[in-house]
C-alpha positions in Angstrom: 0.0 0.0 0.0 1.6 3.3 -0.9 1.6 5.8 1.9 -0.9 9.2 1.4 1.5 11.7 0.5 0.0 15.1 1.8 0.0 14.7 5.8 -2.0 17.5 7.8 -0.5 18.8 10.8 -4.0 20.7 11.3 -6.7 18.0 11.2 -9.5 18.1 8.1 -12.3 17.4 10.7 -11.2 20.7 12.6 -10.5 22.8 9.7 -13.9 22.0 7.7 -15.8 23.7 11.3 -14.6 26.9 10.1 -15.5 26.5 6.0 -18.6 28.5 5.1 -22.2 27.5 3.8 -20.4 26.1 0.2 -17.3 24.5 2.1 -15.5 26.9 1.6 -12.2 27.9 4.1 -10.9 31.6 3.3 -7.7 31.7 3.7 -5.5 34.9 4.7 -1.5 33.7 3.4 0.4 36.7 5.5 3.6 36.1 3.6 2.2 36.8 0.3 -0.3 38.6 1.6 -3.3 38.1 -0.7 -7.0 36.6 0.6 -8.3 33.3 -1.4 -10.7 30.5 -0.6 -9.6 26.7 -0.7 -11.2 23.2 0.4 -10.3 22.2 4.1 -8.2 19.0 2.6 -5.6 21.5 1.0 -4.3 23.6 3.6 -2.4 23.3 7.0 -0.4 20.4 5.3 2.8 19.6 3.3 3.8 16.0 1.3 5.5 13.7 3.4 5.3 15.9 6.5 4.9 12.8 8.9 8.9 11.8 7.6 8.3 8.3 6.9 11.9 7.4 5.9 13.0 8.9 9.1 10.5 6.7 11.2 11.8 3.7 8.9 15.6 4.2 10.0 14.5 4.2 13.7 13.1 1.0 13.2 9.2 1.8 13.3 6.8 0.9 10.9 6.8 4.3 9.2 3.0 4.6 9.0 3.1 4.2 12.9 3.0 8.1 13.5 0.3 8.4 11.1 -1.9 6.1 12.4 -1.7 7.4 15.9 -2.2 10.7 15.0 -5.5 9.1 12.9 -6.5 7.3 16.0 -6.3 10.0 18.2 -8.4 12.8 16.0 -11.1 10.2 15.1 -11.9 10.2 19.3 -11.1 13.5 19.9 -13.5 14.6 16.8 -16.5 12.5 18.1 -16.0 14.2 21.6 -15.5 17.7 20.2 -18.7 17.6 18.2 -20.5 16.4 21.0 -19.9 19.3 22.7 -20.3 21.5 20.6 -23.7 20.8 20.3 -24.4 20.8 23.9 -22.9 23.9 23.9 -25.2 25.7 21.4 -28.7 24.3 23.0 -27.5 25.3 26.2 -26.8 28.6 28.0 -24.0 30.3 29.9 -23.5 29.0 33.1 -24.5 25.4 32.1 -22.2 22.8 33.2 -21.1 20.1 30.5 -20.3 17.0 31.6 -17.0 16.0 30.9 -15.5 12.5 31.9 -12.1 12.0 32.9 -11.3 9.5 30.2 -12.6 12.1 27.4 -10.7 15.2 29.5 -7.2 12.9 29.3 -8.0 12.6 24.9 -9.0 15.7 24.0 -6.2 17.4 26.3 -3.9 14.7 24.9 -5.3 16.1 21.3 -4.6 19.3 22.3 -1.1 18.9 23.5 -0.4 17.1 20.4 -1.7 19.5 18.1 0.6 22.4 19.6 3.3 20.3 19.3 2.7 19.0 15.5 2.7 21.7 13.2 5.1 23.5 10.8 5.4 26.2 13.4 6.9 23.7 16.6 9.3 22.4 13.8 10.8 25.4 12.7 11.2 27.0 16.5 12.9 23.9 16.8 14.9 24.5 14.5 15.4 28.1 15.3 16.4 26.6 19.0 19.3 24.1 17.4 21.3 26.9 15.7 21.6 29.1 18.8 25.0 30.3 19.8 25.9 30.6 16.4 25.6 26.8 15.9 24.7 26.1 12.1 21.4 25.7 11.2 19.9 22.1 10.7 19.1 20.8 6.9 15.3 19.7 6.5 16.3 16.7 7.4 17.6 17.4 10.7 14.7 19.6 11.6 12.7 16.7 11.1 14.5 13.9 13.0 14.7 16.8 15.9 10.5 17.5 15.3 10.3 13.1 15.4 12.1 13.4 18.3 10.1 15.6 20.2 6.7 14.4 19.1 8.1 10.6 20.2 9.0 12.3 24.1 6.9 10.5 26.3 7.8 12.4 29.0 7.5 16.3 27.1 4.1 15.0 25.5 2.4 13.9 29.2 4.2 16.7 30.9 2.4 19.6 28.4 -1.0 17.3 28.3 -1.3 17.1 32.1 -0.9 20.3 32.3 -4.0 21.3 30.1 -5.8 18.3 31.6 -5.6 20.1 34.9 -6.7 23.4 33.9 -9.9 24.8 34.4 -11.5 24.4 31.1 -14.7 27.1 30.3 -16.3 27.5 26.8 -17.6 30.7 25.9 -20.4 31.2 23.0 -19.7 33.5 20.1 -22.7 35.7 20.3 -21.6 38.2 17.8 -22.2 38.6 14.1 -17.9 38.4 14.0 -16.8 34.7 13.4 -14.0 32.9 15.4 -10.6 32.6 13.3 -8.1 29.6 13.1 -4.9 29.1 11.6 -2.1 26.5 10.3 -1.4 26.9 14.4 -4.2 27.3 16.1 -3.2 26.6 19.9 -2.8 29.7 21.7 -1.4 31.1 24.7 -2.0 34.3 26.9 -0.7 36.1 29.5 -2.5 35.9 32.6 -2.9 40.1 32.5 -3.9 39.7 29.0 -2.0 41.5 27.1 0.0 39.5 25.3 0.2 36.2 23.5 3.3 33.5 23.6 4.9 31.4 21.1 6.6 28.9 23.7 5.1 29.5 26.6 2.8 26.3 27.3 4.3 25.4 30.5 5.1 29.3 32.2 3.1 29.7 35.0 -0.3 32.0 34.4 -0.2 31.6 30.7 -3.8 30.0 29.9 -4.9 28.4 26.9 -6.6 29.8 24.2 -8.1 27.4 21.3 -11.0 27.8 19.0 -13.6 25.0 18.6 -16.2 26.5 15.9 -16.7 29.9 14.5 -18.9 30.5 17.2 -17.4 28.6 20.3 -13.6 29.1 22.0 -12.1 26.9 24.5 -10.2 28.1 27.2 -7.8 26.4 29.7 -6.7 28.5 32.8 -3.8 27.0 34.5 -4.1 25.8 38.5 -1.1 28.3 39.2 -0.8 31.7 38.8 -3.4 34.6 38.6 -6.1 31.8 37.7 -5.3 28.8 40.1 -7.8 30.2 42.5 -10.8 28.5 43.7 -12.8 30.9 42.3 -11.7 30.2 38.8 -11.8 26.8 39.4 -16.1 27.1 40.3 -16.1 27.7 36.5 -14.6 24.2 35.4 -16.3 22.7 32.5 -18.7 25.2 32.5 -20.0 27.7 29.8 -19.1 31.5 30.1 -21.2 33.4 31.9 -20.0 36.1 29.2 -20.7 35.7 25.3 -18.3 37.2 23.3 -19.0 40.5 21.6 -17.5 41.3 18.4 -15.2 43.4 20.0 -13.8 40.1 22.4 -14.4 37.9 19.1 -11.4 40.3 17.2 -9.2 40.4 20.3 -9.3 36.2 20.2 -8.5 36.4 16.7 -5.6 38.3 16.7 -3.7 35.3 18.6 -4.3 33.1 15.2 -2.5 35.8 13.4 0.4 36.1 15.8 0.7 32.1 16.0 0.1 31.6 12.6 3.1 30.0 10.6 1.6 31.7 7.1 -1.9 30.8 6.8 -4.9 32.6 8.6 -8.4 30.3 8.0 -11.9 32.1 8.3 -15.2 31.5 7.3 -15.5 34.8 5.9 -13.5 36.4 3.4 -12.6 39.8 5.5 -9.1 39.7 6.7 -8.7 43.4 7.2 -8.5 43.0 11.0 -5.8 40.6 10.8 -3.8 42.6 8.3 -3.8 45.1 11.1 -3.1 43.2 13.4 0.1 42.2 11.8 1.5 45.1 11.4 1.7 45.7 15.4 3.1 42.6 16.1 7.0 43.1 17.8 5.6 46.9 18.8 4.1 47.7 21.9 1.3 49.5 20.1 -1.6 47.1 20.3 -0.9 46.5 24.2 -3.7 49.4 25.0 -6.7 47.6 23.3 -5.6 44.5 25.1 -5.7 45.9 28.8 
């Protein structure tokens, strides 16, 4: 059996939640910086990406990764829909019941999915050539990406941590859609101000991550600003507080800072995000955020 050759880093089941009414995903490429719509199976994903041959030469069968990863997002996408529509015949304040067993998935998902993308791979490789060491070939990059995704220890350490937060949904009751991206787990500040690239594990910084156009998920960390009790009343529940379309934009603008090129929209308006752009690396957008 020949192996699929175009491997998504972004799951289809995820991106096709934020296509429009034709199935359509509008796409925002901020390095060429032009606005076009594509189908959900074409984006967020490169040939080969999964590195067969370098699974092969560790002595795995080199679908192995693959088929985890398939495993995994066929739970996690079953559980996540569920929600969802619990979530929109239900009001703020409702409590969703969430099991254990489907907590320790979709935070496993989760984990994963910050840890899968183009993005992780090319901090990574940022992180090797430091100090003025060279900088890895492709191929290096990607035994250093296998390596990471195969640490049991780095993998449980960032999923437990999201397991233990404080999870609260919050309804998008505004006529502005949620965003995504080709990197779509985010992370705040606990003052809110800014978001962070590699800052899973610092203390305060809560989890951002878009379900839906019109639901958000967020995981506040048990330490920090948030690891209070009365945080912690809110677990698994929906937000007392629908978003506006002013919240909606300030969410969105952590897709285009962790963005690796692509920002994904049901709705073809990416002048918000073009803005956006422009402020990141200035302190100029740190007023709106306060």
């Amino acid at each position: 059996m020949n192996a699929p050759k175009l491997h998504h880093f972004v799951p289809r089941f995820y991106l096709k939640r934020f296509a429009d009414r034709d199935g359509r995903l509008w796409v925002w490429d901020r390095i060429a910086d032009r606005v076009y719509a594509t189908n959900p199976s074409a984006i967020a994903a490169e040939t080969h990406f999964y590195f067969h041959t370098d699974l092969a030469e560790h002595g795995h069968d080199p679908l192995t990764m693959e088929s985890q990863f398939a495993s995994l997002e066929g739970t996690a996408s079953v559980l996540t829909e569920r929600w969802l529509g619990w979530i929109r015949a239900h009001h703020p304040g409702d409590t969703l019941e969430v099991s254990r067993d489907d907590r320790d998935t979709v935070g496993l998902f989760v984990a994963l999915q910050f840890l899968r993308t183009a993005d992780t791979r090319d901090t990574l490789a940022k992180f090797a050539s430091r100090n003025g060491a060279p900088a890895p070939t492709g191929a290096e990059a990607r035994g250093i990406h296998l390596n990471v995704l195969w640490d049991e220890d780095l993998v449980d350490s960032i999923a437990s941590r999201l397991i233990d937060c404080t999870w609260v949904f919050a309804k998008n009751g505004s006529s502005t859609p949620l965003a995504t991206s080709d990197n779509p787990v985010a992370f705040r500040t606990d003052d809110n101000r800014m978001w962070l690239k590699r800052a899973i594990l610092s203390e305060g910084t809560y989890l951002v991550y878009p379900l839906a156009p019109d639901v958000i998920m967020y995981g506040y960390p048990t330490d920090g600003r948030y690891g209070t009790a009365a945080v912690a009343r809110f677990n698994n529940q929906i937000s007392p507080v629908e978003l506006s379309d002013g919240m909606v934009r300030s969410e969105n603008t952590a897709q285009v800072f962790m963005a690796s090129r692509h920002v994904l929209s049901a709705q073809p308006d990416f002048a918000w995000a073009e803005d956006f752009a422009r402020t990141i690396g200035t302190d100029s957008y740190a007023p709106r955020q306060s």
